[in-house]
DRENDO-521441 format. One line per 4 residues: number of its first residue (from 0); for each residue x, y, z of C-alpha. Coordinates in pm, whole numbers. Example, Ala and Ser with C-alpha at 12.3 -4.5 7.8 and 13.67 -1.06 7.14 Angstrom:
0	1230,-450,780  1367,-106,714
//
This chain:
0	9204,-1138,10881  9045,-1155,10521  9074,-791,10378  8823,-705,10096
4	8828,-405,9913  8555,-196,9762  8556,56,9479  8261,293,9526
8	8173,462,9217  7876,710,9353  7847,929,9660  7751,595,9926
12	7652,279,9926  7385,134,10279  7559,-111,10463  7328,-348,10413
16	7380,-324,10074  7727,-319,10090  7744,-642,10265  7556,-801,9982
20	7770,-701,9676  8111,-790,9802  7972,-1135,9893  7915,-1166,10312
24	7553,-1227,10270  7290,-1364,10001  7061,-996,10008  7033,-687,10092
28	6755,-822,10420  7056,-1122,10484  7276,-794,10564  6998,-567,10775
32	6976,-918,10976  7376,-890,10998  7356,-541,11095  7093,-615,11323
36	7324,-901,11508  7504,-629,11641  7861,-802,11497  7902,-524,11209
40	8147,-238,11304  8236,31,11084  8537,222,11202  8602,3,11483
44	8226,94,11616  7945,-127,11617  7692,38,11377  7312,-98,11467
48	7149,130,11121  7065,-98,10839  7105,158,10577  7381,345,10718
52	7570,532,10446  7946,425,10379  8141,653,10192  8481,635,10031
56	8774,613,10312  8535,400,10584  8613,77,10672  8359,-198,10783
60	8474,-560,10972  8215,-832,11022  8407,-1106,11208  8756,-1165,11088
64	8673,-1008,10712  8739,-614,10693  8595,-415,10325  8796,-96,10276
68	8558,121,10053  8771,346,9786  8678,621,9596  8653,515,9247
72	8626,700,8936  8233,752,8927  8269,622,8551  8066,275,8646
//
């Protein structure tokens, strides 16, 4: 399994954009196509909203590749 980790440096971050910036898909409507797929979890459950809001301490898994999102410092 191919962990990625993800400092987030405001309150949330949509899924769908989420998905874009650490690289599993090309744009932000590659990832609501992902998250439509059905094969996006976050927290082990499958998660269906596009722009779902991930906060610091989630994790999300697409296939074999799970993103822990950190707090970061909010300095960004």
């Amino acid at each position: 399994m191919q962990k990625v980790s993800f400092e987030l440096t405001s309150e949330f971050i949509e899924l769908n954009q989420l998905l874009k910036v650490v690289g599993l898909c090309d744009s932000g409507g590659a990832g609501k196509a992902l998250v439509a797929s059905g094969e996006v979890k976050v927290d082990g459950k499958r998660e269906l909203r596009k722009t779902c809001k991930i906060r610091a301490g989630q994790q999300v898994s697409i296939g074999d590749v799970r993103i822990s999102v950190e707090a970061g410092d909010g300095s960004a």
